[in-house]
C-alpha positions in Angstrom: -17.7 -37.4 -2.2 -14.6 -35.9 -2.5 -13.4 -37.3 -6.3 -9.5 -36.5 -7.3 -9.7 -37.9 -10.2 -11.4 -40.4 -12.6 -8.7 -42.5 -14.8 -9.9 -44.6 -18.1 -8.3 -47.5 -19.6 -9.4 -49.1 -23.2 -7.8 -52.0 -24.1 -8.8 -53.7 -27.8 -7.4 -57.7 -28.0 -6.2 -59.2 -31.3 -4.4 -62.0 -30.3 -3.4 -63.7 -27.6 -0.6 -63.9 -25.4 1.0 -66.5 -28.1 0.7 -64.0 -31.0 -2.5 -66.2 -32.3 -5.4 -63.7 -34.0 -8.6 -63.7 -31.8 -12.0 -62.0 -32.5 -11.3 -58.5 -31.4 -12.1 -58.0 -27.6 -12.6 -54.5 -26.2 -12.1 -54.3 -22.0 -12.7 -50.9 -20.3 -12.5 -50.2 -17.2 -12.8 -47.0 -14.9 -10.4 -45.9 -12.1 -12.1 -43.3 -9.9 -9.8 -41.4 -7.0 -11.5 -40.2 -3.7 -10.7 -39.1 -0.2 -11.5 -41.8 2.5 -13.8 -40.1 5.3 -12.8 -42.7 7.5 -9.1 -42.9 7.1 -7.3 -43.1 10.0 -10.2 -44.1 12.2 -12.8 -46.7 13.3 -16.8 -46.4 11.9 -18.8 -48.3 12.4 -21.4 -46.8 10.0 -20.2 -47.1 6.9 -23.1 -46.0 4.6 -21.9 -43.1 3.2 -19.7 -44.8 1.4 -22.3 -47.6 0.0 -24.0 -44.4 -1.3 -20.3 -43.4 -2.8 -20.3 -46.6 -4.6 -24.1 -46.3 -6.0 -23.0 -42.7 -7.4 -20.1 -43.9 -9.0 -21.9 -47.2 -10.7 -24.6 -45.0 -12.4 -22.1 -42.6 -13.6 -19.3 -44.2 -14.7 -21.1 -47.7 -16.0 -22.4 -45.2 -18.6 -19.4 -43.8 -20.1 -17.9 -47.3 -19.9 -20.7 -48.7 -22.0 -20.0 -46.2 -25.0 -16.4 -46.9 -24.7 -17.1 -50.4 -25.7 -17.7 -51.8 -29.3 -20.6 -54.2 -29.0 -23.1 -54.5 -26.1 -20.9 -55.5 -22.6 -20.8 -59.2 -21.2 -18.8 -59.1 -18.5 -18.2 -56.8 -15.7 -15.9 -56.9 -12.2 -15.5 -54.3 -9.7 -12.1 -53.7 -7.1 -11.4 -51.1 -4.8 -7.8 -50.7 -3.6 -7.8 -48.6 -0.6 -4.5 -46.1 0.9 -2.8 -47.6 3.8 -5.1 -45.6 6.6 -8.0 -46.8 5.4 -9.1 -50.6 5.8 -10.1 -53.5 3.7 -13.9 -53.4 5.0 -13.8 -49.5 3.5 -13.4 -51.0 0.4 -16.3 -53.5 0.9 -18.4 -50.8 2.0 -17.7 -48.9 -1.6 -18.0 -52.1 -3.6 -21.0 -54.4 -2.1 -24.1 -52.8 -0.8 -25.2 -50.0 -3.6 -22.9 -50.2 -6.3 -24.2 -53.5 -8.6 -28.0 -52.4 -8.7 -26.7 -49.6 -10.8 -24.5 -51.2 -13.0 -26.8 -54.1 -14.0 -29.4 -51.4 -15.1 -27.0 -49.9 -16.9 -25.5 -52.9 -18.9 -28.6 -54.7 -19.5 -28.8 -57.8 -17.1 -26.6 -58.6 -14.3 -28.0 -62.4 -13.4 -24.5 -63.4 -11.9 -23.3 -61.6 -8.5 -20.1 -59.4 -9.9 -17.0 -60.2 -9.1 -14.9 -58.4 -7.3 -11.4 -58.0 -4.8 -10.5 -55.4 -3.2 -7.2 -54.7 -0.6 -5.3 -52.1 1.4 -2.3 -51.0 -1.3 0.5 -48.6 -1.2 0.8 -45.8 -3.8 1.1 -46.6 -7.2 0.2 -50.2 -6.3 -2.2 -52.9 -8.6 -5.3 -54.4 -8.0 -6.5 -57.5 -10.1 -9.8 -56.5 -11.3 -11.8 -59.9 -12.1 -14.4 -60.1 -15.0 -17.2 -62.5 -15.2 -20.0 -63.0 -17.5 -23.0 -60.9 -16.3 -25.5 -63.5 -16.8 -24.0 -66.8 -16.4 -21.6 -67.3 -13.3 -20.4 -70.6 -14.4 -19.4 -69.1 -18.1 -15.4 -70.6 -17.9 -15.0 -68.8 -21.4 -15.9 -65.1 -20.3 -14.1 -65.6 -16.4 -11.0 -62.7 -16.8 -8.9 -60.2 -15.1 -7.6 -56.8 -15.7 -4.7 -55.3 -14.0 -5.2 -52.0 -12.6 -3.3 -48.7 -11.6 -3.2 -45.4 -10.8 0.8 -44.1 -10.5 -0.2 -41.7 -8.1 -3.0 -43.1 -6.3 -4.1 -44.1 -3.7 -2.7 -42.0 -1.2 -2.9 -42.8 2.8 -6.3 -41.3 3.0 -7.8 -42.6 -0.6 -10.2 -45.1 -1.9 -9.7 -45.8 -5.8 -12.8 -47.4 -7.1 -12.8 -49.6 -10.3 -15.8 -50.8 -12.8 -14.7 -53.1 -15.3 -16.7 -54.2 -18.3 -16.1 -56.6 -21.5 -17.7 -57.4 -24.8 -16.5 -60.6 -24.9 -14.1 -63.9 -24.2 -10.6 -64.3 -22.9 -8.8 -64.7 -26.1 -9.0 -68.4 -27.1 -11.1 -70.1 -24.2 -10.4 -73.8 -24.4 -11.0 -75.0 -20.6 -14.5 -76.2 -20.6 -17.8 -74.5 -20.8 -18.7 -75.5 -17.1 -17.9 -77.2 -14.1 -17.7 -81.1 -14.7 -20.4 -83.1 -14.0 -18.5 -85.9 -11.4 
């Protein structure tokens, strides 16, 4: 793997949008900036980046964890890959290899992880969803975190994201569950 960078981004909640005190909420999430082998061209074997995506997991799941206050209870993945690279490299980062290690690290992982990922331009977003790790149908704990790198990713770039949460959106109120008729 050829990492450019690794970016970091805390963010501590304390109301909401409104101005209304919540319980504090601590999101963290963890932008890492690589060089896409196959930029520019068309693999069909894609594994080395599912074993891209298992390295990164293990590694930075852990320093997420300690950024966080309290044990995490959601977590999301994205990858927004550079404009010669193609949507499916970014599935190859994100799904095969990259959950197992993340689940061990945050202690569970029932739910399958949420995740989006996209072809972007430099300096472009990716939404970054959150969902509780061990109930997929928690309403409260479904989130998303907007993500960036100014200078990333370039043409030939993947930037990888691992988001975690110890809690909540601020002020859930939409139903614990999908409604029974």
């Amino acid at each position: 793997m050829d990492a450019r960078k690794t970016v970091f981004t805390k963010e501590i909640i304390t109301a909401d949008e409104m101005g209304v005190v919540c319980d504090r909420i601590t999101r963290v999430a963890a932008m890492a900036v690589f060089r896409n082998p196959f930029a520019g061209m068309h693999q069909d074997d894609l594994s080395p980046l599912f074993d891209v995506g298992a390295q990164l997991g293990q590694s930075l799941t852990k320093e997420l964890v300690n950024m966080l206050e309290r044990p995490p209870v959601c977590y999301g993945k994205a990858a927004l890959v550079g404009s010669a690279g193609t949507m499916e490299h970014g599935a190859a980062v994100l799904h095969p290899a990259l959950g197992k290690p993340v689940r061990a690290t945050v202690g569970g992982g029932k739910s399958l992880m949420p995740s989006n990922h996209k072809v972007g331009a430099l300096a472009g977003s990716i939404d970054l969803p959150l969902g509780h790790k061990d109930e997929a149908w928690s309403f409260d704990h479904i989130d998303t975190m907007t993500l960036w790198v100014p200078d990333a990713p370039r043409a030939d770039e993947i930037v990888l994201c691992i988001g975690l949460s110890d809690g909540t959106r601020a002020h859930p109120r939409v139903g614990k569950g999908p409604s029974p008729s």
